[in-house]
Structures are given as structure tokens and as C-alpha cells.
C-alpha positions in Angstrom: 184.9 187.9 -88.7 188.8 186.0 -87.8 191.4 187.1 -88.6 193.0 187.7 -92.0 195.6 185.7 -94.0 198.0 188.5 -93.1 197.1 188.6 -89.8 197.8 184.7 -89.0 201.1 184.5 -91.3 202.0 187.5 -88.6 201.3 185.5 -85.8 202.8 182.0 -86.8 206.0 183.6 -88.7 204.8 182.1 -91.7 204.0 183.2 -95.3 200.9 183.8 -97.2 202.1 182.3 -99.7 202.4 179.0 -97.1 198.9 179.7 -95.8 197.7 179.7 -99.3 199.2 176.7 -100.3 197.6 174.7 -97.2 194.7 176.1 -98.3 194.8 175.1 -101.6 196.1 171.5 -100.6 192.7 170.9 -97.9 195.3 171.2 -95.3 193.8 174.0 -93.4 190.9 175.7 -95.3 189.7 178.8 -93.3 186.3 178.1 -92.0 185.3 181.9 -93.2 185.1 184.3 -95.8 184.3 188.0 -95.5 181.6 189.3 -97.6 184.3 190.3 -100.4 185.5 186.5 -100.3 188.6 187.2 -98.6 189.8 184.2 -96.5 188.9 184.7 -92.2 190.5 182.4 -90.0 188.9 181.4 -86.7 190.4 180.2 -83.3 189.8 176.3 -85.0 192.1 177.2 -87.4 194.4 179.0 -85.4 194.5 175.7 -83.4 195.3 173.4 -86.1 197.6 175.7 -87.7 199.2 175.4 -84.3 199.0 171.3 -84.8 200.5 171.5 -88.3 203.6 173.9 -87.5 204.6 171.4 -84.7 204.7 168.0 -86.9 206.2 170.1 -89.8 208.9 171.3 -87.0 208.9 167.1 -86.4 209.8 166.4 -89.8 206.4 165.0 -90.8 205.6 165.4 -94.5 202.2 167.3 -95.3 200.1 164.7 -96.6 200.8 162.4 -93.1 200.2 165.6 -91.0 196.8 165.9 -93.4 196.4 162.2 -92.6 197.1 162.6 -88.4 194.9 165.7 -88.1 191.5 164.6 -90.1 191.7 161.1 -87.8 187.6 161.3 -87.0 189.3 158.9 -84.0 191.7 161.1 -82.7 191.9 163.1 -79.9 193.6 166.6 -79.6 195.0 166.2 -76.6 196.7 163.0 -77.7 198.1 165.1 -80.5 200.0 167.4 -77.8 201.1 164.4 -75.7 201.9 162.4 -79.1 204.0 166.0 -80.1 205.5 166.9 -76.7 206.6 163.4 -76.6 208.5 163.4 -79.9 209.9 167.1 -79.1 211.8 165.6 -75.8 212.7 162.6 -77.4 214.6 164.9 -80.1 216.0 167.6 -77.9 217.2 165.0 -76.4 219.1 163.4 -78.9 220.5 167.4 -80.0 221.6 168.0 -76.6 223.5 164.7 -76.1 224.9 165.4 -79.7 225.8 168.6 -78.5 227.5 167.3 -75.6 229.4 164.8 -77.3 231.1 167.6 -79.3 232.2 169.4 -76.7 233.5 166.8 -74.9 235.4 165.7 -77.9 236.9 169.5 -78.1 238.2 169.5 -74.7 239.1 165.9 -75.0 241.8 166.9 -77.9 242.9 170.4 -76.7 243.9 168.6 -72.9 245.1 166.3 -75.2 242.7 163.1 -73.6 242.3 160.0 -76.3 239.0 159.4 -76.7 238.0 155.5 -76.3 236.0 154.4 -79.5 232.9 154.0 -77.2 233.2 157.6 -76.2 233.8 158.8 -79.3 230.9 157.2 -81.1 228.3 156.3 -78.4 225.7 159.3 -79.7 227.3 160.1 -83.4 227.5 156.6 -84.7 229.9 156.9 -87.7 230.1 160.7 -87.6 233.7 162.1 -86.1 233.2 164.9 -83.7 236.8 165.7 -84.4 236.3 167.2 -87.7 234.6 170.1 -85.6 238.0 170.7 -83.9 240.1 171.1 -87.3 237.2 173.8 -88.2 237.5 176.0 -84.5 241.0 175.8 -85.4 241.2 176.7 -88.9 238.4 179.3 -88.0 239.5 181.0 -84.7 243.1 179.4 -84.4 245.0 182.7 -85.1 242.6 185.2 -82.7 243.9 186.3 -79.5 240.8 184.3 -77.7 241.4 181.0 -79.5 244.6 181.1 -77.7 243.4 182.9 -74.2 241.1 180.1 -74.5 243.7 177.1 -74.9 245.7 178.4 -72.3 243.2 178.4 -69.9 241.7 175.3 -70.5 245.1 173.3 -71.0 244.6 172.4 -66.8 240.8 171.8 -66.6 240.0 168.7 -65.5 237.5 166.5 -66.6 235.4 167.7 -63.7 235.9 171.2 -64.5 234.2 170.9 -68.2 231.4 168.9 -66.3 231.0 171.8 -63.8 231.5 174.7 -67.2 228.7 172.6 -69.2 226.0 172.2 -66.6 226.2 176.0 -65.6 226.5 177.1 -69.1 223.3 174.5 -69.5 221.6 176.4 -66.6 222.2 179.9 -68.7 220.6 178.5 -71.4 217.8 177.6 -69.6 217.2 180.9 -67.7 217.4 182.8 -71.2 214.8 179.9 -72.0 212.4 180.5 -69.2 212.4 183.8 -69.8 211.3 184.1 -73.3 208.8 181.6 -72.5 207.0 183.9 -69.9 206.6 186.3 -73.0 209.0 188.9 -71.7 210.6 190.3 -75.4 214.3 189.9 -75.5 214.9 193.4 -74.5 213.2 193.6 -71.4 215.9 193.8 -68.0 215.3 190.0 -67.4 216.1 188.9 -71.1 219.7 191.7 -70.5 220.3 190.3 -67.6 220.4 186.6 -68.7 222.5 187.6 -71.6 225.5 189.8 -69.2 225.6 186.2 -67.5 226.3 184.6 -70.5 228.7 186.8 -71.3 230.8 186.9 -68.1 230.5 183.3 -67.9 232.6 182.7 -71.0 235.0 185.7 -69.9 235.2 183.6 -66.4 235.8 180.1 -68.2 237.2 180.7 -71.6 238.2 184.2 -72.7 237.6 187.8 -72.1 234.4 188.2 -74.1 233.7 192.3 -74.8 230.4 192.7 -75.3 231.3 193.9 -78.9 232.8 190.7 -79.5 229.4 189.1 -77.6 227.3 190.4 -80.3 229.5 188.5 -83.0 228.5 185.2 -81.4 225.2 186.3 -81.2 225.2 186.7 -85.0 227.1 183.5 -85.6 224.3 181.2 -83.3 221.8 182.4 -86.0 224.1 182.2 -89.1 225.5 178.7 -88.4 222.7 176.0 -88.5 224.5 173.5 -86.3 224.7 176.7 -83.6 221.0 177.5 -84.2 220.0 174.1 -83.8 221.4 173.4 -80.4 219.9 176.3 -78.9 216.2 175.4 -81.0 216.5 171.5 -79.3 216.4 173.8 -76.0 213.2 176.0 -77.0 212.5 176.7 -80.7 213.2 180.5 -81.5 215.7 180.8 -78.5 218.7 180.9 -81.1 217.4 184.5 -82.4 215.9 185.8 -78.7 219.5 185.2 -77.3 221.2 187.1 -80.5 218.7 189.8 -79.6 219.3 189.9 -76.1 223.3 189.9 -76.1 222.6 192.6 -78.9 220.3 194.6 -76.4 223.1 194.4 -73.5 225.6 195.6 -75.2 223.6 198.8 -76.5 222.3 199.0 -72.8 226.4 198.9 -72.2 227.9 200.9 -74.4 
């Protein structure tokens, strides 16, 4: 008989209420009905509801998704290649954005001018410096915000190159592992998050693992942190809260 309305908001981490309303709209209308009238969705559905989460994640609005997915002429696996294409291109673009503030960060604290080209080749008009005003005003008085300057006042370009692409290679192992389907905390997930930890106590600050668990919290509060680590693999922003969160109950 499917699966019920409940049962498929549970398993895309949507509302009812949303499935309703794409029902109501022709948008995905559940190709059964259980003898009382109740709504049964089928593996078809499931697919498409799959097809529809990842334009809306795209931006698309509803009626062009309605319009892309009832094509008689297309093809569902040019769907995926059309989405999977479009995904890169914009984890892409949030990863070089995220790059470029960081780099402008470190730029100011070593106290390195920027050149207009550097400054602006990803952001266009938008400063990156206004993000350093706000660590400051944020962080400025802690006893890491300063651990932190001090440390970093005789990095060398080549040592934030080196700190990005292995703190980029962390991100990508807490990455792979949620996408094998282990849950965030399982040994592999724990371990992942330790050596995210002690990376930032090698490189910035002594991170406790108490004080671990407040960036967790912050990567899922703040929508700029969030989105960064959803360009990398969408969901990985709350599996890496839960994992840090996980270590440092399996450490305390």
C-alpha cells in the first residue's frame, strides 16, 4: 500500500503540511489511496519527491520544477546530470566565497593589503572586510581571539594555504563519512570530529572540547557558517555539530 504522508515527510525532513500543499498544487499527487482515502505514496513518488527537493534546494520556483518534471521529452537521468551539474557549479562558487573570506581575515590580521583584484575577484562589490570588524567585535575580548592573533601574526601566506587545504580535507572526511550512512555518533563520525578539534588547537587556539561544542552550535545558528559546510554536502552543518557534541560526551 506506500507509504503514508507521515511516513515520507519522515524520510525527506519535510512537513505534511508541504507534502499537502504539493499535492494540492498537482506537484506530486500520490499515485494511491488506502481504502479509507488516506494518501499512499509509491517508490514514483518517492523518486520525484527526490527530483523536486533538489531544484527547490537549486533555487527553482515550484511552478518551473512542475514545468521541468512533467517534460513528456525529458529524461530522468538528464534531470540528475542537469542537478549534479548545477550543485558543483554552486558549491563551487560557496567554497571560493568561503575562501576569499578567509583569506581576507588573515590578510588584515598579518597586516597584508589586499590588491583590488584580490579583494573582489569572487565577491564583486561585497567587502569581505566587514566579516573582520564582526570576529573582532564578537570574539575580540576572549582569551582565544587573542591566542589566536598571536599565533597567526608569523604565518606566512604558505602556512594559511597549507591550514586551509587540511582543514578542507577534515571537512571532507566528516563528509565522506556521513555519506556512507554511518550516524554522527558512530567511532568514525567521533573520530573525524577529535581531528577537527585538535586541528584548530594545533593552528589557532587551544580548543576544549566544551568550547568545541559552542562552535558546533554556532555552524547551525549562523546561516553564513551553515551554508559553507551545506556547499560541501547538504546536512553536514548539523552531522558535524552532532558529532563534535558526541566527542565530547565520549570525552568527558
Amino acid at each position: 500500500m506506500g507509504y503514508s504522508v507521515g511516513q515520507v515527510a519522515g524520510f525527506a525532513g519535510v512537513t505534511v503540511r508541504t507534502l499537502h500543499h504539493y499535492d494540492g498544487i498537482g506537484l506530486l499527487v500520490p499515485g494511491e489511496r488506502s481504502h479509507a482515502g488516506h494518501r499512499r505514496y509509491g517508490d514514483a513518488d518517492l523518486d520525484r519527491l527526490q527530483q523536486i527537493m533538489f531544484y527547490r534546494e537549486l533555487g527553482f520556483p515550484l511552478d518551473e520544477v512542475a514545468a521541468l518534471l512533467d517534460d513528456p521529452d525529458a529524461d530522468p537521468q538528464e534531470h540528475l546530470r542537469r542537478q549534479h551539474t548545477l550543485l558543483r557549479a554552486r558549491i563551487g562558487k560557496l567554497q571560493a566565497m568561503a575562501a576569499a573570506v578567509e583569506h581576507a581575515m588573515e590578510a588584515r590580521k598579518m597586516g597584508v593589503n589586499l590588491t583590488p583584484e584580490e579583494k573582489f575577484e569572487v565577491f564583486g562589490d561585497f567587502d569581505p572586510d566587514d566579516h573582520v570588524e564582526e570576529v573582532r567585535e564578537r570574539w575580540g575580548h576572549t582569551e582565544a581571539y587573542q591566542e589566536s592573533q598571536r599565533r597567526t601574526a608569523s604565518y606566512t601566506k604558505e602556512d594559511w594555504k597549507r591550514l586551509t587545504e587540511e582543514f578542507d580535507a577534515v571537512h571532507r572526511r566528516m563528509a565522506d563519512v556521513m555519506e556512507s550512512g554511518l550516524p554522527a555518533e558512530s567511532a568514525e563520525a567521533m573520530d573525524v570530529a577529535e581531528e577537527h578539534r585538535r586541528f584548530i588547537s594545533s593552528g589557532y587556539y587551544d580548543c576544549s572540547h566544551e568550547m568545541h561544542t559552542c562552535l558546533g552550535e554556532m555552524y547551525v545558528a549562523d546561516e553564513r557558517f551553515t551554508a559553507t559546510y551545506e556547499a560541501i554536502r547538504p546536512g553536514l552543518a548539523v552531522y558535524l555539530r552532532d558529532a563534535m557534541l558526541a566527542n565530547a560526551v565520549r570525552n568527558s
